[in-house]
C-alpha positions in Angstrom: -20.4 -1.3 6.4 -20.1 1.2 3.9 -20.6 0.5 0.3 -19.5 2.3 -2.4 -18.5 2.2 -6.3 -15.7 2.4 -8.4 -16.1 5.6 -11.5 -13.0 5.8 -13.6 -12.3 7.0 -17.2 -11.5 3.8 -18.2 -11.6 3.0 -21.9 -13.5 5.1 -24.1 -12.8 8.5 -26.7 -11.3 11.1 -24.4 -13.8 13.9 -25.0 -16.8 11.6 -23.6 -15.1 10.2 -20.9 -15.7 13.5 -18.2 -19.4 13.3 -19.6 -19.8 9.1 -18.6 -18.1 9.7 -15.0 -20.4 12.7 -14.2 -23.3 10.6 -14.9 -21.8 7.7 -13.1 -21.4 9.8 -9.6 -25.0 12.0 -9.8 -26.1 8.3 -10.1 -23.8 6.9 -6.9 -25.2 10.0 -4.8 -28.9 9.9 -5.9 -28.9 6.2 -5.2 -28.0 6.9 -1.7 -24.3 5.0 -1.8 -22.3 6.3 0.2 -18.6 6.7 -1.5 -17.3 6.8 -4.9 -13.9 5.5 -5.6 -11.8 7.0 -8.5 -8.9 4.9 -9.4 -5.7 6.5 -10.6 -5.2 4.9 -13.8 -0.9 5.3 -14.6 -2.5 6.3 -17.9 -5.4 8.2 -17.7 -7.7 11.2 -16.0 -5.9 12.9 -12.9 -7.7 11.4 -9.9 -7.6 14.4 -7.9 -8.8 16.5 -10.6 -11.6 14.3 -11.0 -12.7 14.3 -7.8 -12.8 17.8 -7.5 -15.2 18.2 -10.8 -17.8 15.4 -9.5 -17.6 17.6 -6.3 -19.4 20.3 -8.5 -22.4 17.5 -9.5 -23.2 16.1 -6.0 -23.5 17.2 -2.4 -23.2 14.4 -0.1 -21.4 11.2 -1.4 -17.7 10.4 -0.4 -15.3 11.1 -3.0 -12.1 8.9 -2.7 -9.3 8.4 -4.8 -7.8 4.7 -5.2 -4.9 4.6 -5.3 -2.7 8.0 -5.9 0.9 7.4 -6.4 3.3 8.6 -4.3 6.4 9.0 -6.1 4.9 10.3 -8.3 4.9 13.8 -6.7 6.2 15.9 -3.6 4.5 15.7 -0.5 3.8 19.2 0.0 2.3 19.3 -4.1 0.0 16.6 -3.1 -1.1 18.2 -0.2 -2.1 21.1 -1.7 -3.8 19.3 -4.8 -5.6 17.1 -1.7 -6.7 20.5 -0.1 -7.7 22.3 -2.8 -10.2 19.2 -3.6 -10.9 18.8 -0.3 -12.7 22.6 -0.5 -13.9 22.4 -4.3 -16.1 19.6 -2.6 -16.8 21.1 0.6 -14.8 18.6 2.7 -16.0 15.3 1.1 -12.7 13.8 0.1 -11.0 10.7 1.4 -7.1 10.7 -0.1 -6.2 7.2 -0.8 -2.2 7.1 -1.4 0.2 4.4 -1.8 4.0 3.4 -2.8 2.2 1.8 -6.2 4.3 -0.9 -8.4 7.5 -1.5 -10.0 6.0 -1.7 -13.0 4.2 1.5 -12.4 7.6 3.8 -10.7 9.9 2.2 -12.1 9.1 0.9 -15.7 6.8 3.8 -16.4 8.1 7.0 -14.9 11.4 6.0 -14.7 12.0 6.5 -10.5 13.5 4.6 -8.1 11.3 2.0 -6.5 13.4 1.0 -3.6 12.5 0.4 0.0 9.3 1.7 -0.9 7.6 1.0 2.8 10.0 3.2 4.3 9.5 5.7 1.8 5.8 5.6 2.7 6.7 6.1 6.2 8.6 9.1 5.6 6.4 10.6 3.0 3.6 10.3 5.2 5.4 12.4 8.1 5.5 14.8 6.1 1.7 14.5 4.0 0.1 14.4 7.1 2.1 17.4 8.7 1.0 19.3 6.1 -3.0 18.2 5.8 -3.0 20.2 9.3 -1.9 23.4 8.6 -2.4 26.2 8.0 0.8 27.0 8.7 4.8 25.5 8.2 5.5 22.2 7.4 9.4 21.7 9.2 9.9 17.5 8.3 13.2 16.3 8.9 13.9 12.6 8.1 15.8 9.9 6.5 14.1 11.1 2.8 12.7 14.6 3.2 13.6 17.9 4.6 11.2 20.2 4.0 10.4 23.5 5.5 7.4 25.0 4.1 5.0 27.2 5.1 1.2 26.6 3.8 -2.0 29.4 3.8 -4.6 26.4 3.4 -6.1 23.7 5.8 -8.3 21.0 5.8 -12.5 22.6 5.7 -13.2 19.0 7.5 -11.5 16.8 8.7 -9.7 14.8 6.0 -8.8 10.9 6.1 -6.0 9.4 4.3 -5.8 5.8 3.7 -3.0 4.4 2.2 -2.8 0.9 0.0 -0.8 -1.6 2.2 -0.7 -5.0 1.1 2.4 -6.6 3.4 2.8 -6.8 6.9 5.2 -4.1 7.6 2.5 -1.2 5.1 -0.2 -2.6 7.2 2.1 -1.6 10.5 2.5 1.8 9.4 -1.1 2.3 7.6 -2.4 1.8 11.4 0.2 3.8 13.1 0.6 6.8 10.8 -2.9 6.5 9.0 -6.6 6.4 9.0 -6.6 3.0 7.5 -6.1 1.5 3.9 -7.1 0.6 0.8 -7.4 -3.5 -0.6 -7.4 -5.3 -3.7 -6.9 -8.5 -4.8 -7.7 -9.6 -1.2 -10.1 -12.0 -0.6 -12.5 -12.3 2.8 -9.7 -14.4 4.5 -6.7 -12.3 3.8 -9.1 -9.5 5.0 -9.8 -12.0 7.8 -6.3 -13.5 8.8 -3.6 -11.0 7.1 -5.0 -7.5 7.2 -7.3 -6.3 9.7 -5.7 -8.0 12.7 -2.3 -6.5 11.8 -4.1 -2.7 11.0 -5.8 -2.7 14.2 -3.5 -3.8 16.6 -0.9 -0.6 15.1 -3.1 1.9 15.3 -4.5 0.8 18.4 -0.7 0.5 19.9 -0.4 3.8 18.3 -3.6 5.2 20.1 -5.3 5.9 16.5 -9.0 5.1 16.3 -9.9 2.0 14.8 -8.7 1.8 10.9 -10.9 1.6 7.9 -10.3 -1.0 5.8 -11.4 -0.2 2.0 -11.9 -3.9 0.1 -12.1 -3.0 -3.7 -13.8 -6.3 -5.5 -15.4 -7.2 -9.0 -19.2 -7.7 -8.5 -21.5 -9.0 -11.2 -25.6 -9.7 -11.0 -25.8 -13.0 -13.3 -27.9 -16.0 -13.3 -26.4 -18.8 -11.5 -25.2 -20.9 -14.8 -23.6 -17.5 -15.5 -21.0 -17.3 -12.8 -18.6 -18.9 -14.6 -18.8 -16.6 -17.7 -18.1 -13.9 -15.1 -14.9 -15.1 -13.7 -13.6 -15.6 -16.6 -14.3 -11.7 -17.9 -13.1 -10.9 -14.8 -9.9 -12.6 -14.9 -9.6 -11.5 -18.9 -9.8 -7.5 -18.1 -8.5 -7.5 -14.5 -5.8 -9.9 -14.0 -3.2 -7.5 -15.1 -2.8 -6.4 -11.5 -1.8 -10.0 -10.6 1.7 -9.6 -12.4 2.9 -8.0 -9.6 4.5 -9.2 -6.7 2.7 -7.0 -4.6 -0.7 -8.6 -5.2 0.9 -11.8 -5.9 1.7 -12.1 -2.4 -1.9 -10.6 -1.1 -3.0 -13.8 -3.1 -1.0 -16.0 -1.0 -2.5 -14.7 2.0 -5.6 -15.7 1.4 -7.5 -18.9 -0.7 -8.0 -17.0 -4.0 -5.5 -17.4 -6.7 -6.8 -14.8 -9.3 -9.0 -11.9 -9.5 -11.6 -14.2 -10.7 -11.7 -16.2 -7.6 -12.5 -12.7 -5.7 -15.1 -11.7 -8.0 -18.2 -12.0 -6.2 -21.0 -13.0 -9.0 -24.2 -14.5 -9.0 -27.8 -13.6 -8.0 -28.7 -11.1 -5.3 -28.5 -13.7 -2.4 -25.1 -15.0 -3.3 -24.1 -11.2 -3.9 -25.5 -10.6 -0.3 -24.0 -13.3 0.9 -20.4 -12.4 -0.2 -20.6 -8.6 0.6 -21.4 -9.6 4.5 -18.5 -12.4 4.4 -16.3 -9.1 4.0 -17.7 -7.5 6.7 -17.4 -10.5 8.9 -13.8 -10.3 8.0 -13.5 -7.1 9.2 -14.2 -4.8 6.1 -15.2 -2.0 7.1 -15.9 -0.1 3.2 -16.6 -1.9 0.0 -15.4 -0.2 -3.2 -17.2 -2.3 -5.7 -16.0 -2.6 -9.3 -19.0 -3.5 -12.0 -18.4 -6.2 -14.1 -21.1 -6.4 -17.0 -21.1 -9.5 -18.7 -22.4 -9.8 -22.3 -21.8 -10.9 -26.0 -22.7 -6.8 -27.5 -22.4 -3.5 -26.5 -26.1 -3.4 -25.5 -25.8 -6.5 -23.3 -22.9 -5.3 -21.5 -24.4 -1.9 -20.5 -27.8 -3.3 -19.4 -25.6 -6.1 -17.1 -23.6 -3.1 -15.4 -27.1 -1.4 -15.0 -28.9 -4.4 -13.3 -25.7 -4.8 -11.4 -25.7 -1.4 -10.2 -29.3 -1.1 -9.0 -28.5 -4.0 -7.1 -25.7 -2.8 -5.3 -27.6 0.1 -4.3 -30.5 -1.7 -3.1 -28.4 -3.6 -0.9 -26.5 -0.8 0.3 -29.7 0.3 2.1 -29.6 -3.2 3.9 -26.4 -3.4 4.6 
């Protein structure tokens, strides 16, 4: 199982945000994890953008995005902003897409969110045409018809995972993609909901075997701590659980907020949690700090602790 970290711009003065996330990823890559995550906030850094400066600070470490929106932009302008990145970082990128939220499409950009699954579908046909050029991109379906030659290609090859929370995403993340991207899914959605659904499309489909990305909140805390933990957790996460795309991941599984998913505790029970993921059939784990903490101080030496943790175990696991 691969384990890697979530770096995003998060909250902070604009001017010192590019400054924190290059320090976060020379860390990831010197600590020998092996991918970084970078979350498209709807109101922050470009992802993409991102991605391609870390490329210039580190040499080996996965750099994913999580997730970019697809509405958002054309196919074909994606593409190229995937390839160009894809070189700026000599073939180290892993594009993480997906069909986003009502609240997101809808509510903040003001575009249709209908049928978005079939959108996917059809945005994908042509993505994917167009991540294996050189050369013209002819797509003809039910939403695009493009024709539209491209000078640039992949310099490796380049996976796309898409974020597919329902049964019929999951159907065609396997068939059309290289697998997907999770959160608010605990081990047994994981377990009962999502990986036998991904695998048995792309295997219908003849696709290799799907990764399956599981983003979680992980905190290294003493025991009478866990608690505390949750309940940050819950406090500056649980804004994903208003929609009705993760409220129905919930109901797949046992956990009934983002708390419940956090895994927390000392470095057995954070052990012990990571593997249950990939006994369910994880395949990556993109793992979101939580400090815990009454000051500023506190909070930056918990996400320290927390950190050297994960990569310690990353070597065992």
């Amino acid at each position: 199982m691969r384990i890697g970290v979530m770096i995003g711009p998060e909250r902070g003065d604009t001017a010192r945000k590019v400054t924190r996330m290059l320090d976060d990823i020379e860390w990831a890559e010197s600590a020998g994890l092996d991918t970084a995550w970078i979350p498209q906030i709807p109101t922050d850094f470009d992802a993409l953008l991102t991605v391609a400066l870390m490329g210039t600070r580190t040499t080996r470490i996965e750099l994913g995005t999580a997730v970019v929106p697809l509405q958002a932009q054309h196919p074909i302008a994606l593409a190229r902003l995937a390839l160009s990145a894809h070189a700026a970082t000599g073939g180290r990128l892993a594009l993480g897409v997906g069909p986003s939220h009502h609240w997101i499409v809808q509510d903040m950009l003001g575009l249709p969110y209908e049928k978005p699954a079939a959108y996917s579908r059809d945005y994908l046909e042509v993505l994917t045409t167009a991540l294996s050029g050189p050369g013209p991109v002819d797509v003809d379906n039910d939403t695009f018809t493009v024709h539209n030659p491209l000078d640039i290609g992949p310099v490796a090859p380049l996976p796309v995972l898409i974020a597919a929370l329902g049964p019929v995403m999951l159907r065609i993340a396997g068939e059309q993609a290289d697998g997907t991207i999770l959160w608010m899914a605990d081990e047994r959605a994981v377990a009962e909901h999502v990986t036998p659904r991904i695998s048995a499309a792309a295997a219908a489909a003849g696709r290799a075997a799907p990764r399956i990305v599981a983003g979680l909140p992980v905190c290294l805390c003493r025991p009478s701590e866990v608690d505390a933990a949750r309940e940050r957790a819950n406090r500056i996460l649980a804004e994903a659980e208003t929609s009705p795309n993760y409220q129905r991941l919930l109901d797949r599984g046992s956990a009934t907020s983002v708390g419940d998913i956090c895994v927390a505790g000392d470095e057995d029970a954070i052990a012990a949690g990571l593997r249950r993921y990939a006994e369910a059939g994880a395949t990556d784990l993109s793992v979101r700090l939580l400090p815990i903490g009454d000051s500023l101080d506190d909070l930056r030496a918990s996400k320290r602790r927390t950190r050297e943790m994960i990569a310690s175990l990353a070597k065992e696991l």
